[in-house]
C-alpha positions in Angstrom: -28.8 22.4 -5.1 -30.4 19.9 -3.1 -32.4 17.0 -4.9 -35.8 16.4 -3.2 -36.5 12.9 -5.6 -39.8 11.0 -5.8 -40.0 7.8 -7.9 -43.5 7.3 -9.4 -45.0 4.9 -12.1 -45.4 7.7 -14.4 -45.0 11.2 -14.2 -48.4 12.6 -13.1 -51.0 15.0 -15.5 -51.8 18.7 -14.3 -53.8 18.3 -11.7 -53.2 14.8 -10.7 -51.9 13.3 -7.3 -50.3 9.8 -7.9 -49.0 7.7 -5.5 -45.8 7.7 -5.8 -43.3 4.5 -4.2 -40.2 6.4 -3.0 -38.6 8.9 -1.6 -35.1 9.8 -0.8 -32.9 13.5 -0.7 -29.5 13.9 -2.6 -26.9 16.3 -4.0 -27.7 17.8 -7.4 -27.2 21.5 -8.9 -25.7 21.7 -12.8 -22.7 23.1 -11.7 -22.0 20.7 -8.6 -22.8 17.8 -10.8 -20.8 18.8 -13.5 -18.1 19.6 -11.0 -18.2 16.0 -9.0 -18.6 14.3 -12.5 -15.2 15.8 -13.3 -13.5 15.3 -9.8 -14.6 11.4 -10.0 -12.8 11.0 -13.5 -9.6 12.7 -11.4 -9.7 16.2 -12.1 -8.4 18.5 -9.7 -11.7 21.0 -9.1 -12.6 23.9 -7.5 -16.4 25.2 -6.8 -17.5 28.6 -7.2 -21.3 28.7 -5.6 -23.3 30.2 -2.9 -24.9 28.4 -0.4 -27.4 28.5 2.6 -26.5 28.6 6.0 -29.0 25.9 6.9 -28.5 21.8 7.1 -28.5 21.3 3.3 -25.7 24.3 3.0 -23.7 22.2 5.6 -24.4 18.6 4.3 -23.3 19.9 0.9 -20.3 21.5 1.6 -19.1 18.5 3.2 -20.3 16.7 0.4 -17.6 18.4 -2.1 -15.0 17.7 0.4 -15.7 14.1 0.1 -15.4 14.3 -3.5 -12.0 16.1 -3.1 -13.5 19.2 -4.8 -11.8 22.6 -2.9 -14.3 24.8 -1.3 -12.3 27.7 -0.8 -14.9 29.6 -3.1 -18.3 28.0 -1.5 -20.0 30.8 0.8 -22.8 30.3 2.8 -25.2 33.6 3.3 -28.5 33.9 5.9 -30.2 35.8 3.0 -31.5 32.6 1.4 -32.0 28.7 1.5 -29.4 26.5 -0.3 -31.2 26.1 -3.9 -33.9 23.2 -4.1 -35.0 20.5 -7.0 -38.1 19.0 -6.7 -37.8 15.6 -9.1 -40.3 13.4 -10.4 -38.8 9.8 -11.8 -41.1 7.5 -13.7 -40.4 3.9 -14.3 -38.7 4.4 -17.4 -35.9 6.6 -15.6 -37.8 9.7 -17.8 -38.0 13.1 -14.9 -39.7 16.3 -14.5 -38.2 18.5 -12.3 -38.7 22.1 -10.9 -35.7 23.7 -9.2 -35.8 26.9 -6.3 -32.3 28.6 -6.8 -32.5 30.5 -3.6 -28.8 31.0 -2.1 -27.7 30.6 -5.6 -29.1 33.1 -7.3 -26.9 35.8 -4.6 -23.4 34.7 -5.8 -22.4 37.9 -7.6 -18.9 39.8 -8.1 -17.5 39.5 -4.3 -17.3 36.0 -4.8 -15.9 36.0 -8.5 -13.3 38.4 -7.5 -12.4 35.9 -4.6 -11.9 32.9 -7.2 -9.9 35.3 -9.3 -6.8 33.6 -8.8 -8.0 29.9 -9.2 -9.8 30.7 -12.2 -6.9 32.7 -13.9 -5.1 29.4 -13.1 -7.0 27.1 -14.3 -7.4 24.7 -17.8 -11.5 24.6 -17.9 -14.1 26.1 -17.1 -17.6 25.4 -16.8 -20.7 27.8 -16.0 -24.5 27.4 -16.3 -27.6 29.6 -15.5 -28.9 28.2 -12.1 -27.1 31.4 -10.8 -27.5 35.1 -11.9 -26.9 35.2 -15.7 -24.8 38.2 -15.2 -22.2 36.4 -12.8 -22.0 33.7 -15.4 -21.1 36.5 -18.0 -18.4 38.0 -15.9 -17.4 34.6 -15.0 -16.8 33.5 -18.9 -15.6 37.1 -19.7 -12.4 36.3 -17.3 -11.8 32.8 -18.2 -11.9 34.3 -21.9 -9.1 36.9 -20.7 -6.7 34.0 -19.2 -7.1 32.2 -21.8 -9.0 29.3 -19.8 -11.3 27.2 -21.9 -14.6 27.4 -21.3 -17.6 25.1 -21.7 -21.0 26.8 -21.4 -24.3 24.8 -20.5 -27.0 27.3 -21.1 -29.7 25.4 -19.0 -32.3 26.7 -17.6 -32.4 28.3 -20.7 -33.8 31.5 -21.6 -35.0 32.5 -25.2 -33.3 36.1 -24.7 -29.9 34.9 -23.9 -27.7 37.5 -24.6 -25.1 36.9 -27.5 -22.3 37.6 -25.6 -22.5 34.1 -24.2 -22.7 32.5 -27.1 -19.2 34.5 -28.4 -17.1 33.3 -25.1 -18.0 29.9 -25.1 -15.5 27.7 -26.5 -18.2 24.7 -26.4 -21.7 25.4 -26.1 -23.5 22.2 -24.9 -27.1 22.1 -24.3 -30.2 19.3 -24.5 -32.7 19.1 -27.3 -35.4 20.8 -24.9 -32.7 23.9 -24.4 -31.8 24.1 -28.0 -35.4 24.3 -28.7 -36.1 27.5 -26.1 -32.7 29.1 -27.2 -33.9 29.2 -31.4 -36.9 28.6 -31.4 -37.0 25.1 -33.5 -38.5 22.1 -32.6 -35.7 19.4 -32.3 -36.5 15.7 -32.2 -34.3 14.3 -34.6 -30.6 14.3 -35.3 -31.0 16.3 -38.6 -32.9 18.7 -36.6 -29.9 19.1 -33.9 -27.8 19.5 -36.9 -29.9 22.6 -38.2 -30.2 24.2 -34.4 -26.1 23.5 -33.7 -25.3 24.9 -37.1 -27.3 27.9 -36.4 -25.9 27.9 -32.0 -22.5 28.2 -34.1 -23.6 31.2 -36.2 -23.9 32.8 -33.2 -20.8 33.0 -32.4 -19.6 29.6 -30.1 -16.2 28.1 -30.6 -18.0 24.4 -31.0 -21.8 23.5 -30.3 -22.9 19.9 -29.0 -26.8 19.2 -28.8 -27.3 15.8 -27.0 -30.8 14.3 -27.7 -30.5 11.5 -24.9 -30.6 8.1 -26.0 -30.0 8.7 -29.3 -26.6 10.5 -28.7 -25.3 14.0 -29.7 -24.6 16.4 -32.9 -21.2 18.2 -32.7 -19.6 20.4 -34.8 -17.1 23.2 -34.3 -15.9 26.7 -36.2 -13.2 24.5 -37.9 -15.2 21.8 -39.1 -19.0 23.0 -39.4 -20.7 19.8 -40.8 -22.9 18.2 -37.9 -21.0 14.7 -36.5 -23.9 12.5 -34.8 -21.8 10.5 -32.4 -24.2 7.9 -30.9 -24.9 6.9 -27.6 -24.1 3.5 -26.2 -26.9 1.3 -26.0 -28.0 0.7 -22.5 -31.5 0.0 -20.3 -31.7 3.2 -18.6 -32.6 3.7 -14.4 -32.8 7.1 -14.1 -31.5 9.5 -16.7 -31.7 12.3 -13.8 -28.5 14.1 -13.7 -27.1 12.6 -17.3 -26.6 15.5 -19.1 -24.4 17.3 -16.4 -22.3 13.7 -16.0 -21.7 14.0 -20.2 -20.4 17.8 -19.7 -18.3 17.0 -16.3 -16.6 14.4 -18.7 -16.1 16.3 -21.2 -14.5 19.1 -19.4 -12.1 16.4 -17.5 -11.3 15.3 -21.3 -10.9 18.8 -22.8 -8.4 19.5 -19.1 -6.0 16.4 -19.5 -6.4 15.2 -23.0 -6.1 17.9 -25.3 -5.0 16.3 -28.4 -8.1 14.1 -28.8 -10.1 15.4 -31.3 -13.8 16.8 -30.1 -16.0 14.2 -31.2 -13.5 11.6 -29.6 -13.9 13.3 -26.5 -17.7 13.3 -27.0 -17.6 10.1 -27.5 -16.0 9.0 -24.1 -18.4 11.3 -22.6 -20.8 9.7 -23.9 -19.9 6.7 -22.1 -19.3 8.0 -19.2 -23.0 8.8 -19.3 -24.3 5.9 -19.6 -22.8 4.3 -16.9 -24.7 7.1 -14.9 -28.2 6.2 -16.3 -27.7 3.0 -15.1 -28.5 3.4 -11.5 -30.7 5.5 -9.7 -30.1 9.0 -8.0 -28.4 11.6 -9.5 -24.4 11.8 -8.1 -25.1 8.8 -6.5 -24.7 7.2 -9.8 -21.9 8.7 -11.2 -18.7 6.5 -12.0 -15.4 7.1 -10.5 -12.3 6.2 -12.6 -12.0 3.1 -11.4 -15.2 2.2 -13.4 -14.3 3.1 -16.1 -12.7 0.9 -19.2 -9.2 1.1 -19.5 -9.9 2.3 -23.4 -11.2 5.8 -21.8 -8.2 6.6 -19.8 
């Protein structure tokens, strides 16, 4: 997914033009975020995604190979652009964004079956639903066979998600906004992410996390099923664009390499690594490497 990002004042009303003072094109795309976020912290990653065979397919596929991310499993098809997100940033670092997933929305089971080995293989796995729903159900259904943890982000989400997704998720992790469209609930406060995680877990999920921004996440798991708030650290925020797939690419490199932290440490950590993303502008432009990171989180 390529990032088409305008910085603005504010973001504008329906049916409003605003000058905006700013313009500038990047990487984005759930999966590649989450997947650069992870490489950065040293991860060893592989991308499974579906590109265009235009200048944005090209750019981005050298993109992951500057991040050291394997692109054995990146195609690029003539049936459809590489995938688009049209972003809005206020002043505040708040966004609106609307994404075209073109050549992603045509990755399908050729291309799972070619990462079949990799993914049998591998420790994590993370999937979202900026591609075809259905690959991302095959997708979890073989990481469940391998044994391979997985760590679902159910964004964009979709109110008639089917329940199978929910039952091969080892983590579910999803924003306020998503938890909201996935039960129905309005959720502004932590009690209410408690209620919504509580009821994400009923479904069937190994662990759910509901991050509410700024004021941190609610996690809680099948083994211990009274909602933790773990707080976020305090910071004066840029541009939260991108944020939410920085917190799940750390906590996938966490869950890979250190297992015997308990959840809510590693949501924790993530939640630092986070923040260092929010504080500069752009979306993988602004993630940390682990050489920014304190020694504590390593």
């Amino acid at each position: 997914m390529t990032d088409l990002v305008s910085q603005a004042p504010r973001l504008p009303r329906i049916g409003e033009t605003i000058h905006g003072h700013r313009f500038f094109i990047g990487f984005g795309g759930k999966g590649a975020n989450q997947c650069v976020q992870a490489a950065r912290l040293g991860a060893k990653t592989a991308m499974v995604c579906k590109v265009g065979k235009d200048v944005f397919g090209d750019n981005y596929i050298q993109n992951f190979k500057n991040n050291g991310i394997a692109t054995d499993y990146v195609e690029q098809t003539s049936d459809a652009a590489t995938g688009a997100a049209s972003i809005i940033v206020n002043d505040t670092g708040e966004n609106a964004i609307v994404i075209v997933p073109g050549a992603n929305m045509l990755l399908g089971d050729t291309e799972l079956q070619k990462a079949h080995e990799a993914l049998s293989h591998a420790k994590v796995m993370i999937c979202q639903l900026e591609v075809n729903p259905d690959t991302s159900l095959k997708a979890l259904h073989a990481a469940h066979k391998h044994h391979v943890k997985t760590i679902f982000n159910p964004a964009p989400a979709a109110s008639d998600l089917s329940q199978e997704f929910y039952k091969l998720s080892d983590i579910l992790c999803c924003n306020e906004t998503e938890a909201e469209i996935l039960t129905g609930k309005t959720v502004t406060t932590m009690e209410d992410a408690g209620k919504v995680s509580l009821e994400l877990l009923a479904r069937g999920c190994g662990s759910a996390i509901v991050t509410l921004g700024s004021q941190g996440c609610v996690v809680l798991s099948s083994q211990d099923s009274c909602p933790k708030h773990i707080p976020a650290t305090s910071v004066t925020a840029v541009d939260t664009t991108g944020a939410g797939d920085s917190f799940i690419g750390a906590l996938a490199f966490y869950v890979a390499y250190y297992s015997s932290l308990t959840l809510e440490e590693m949501v924790r950590r993530a939640n630092v690594v986070a923040s260092l993303s929010v504080q500069k502008e752009g979306t993988q432009t602004s993630f940390p490497s682990r050489r920014d990171l304190p020694a504590e989180l390593l």
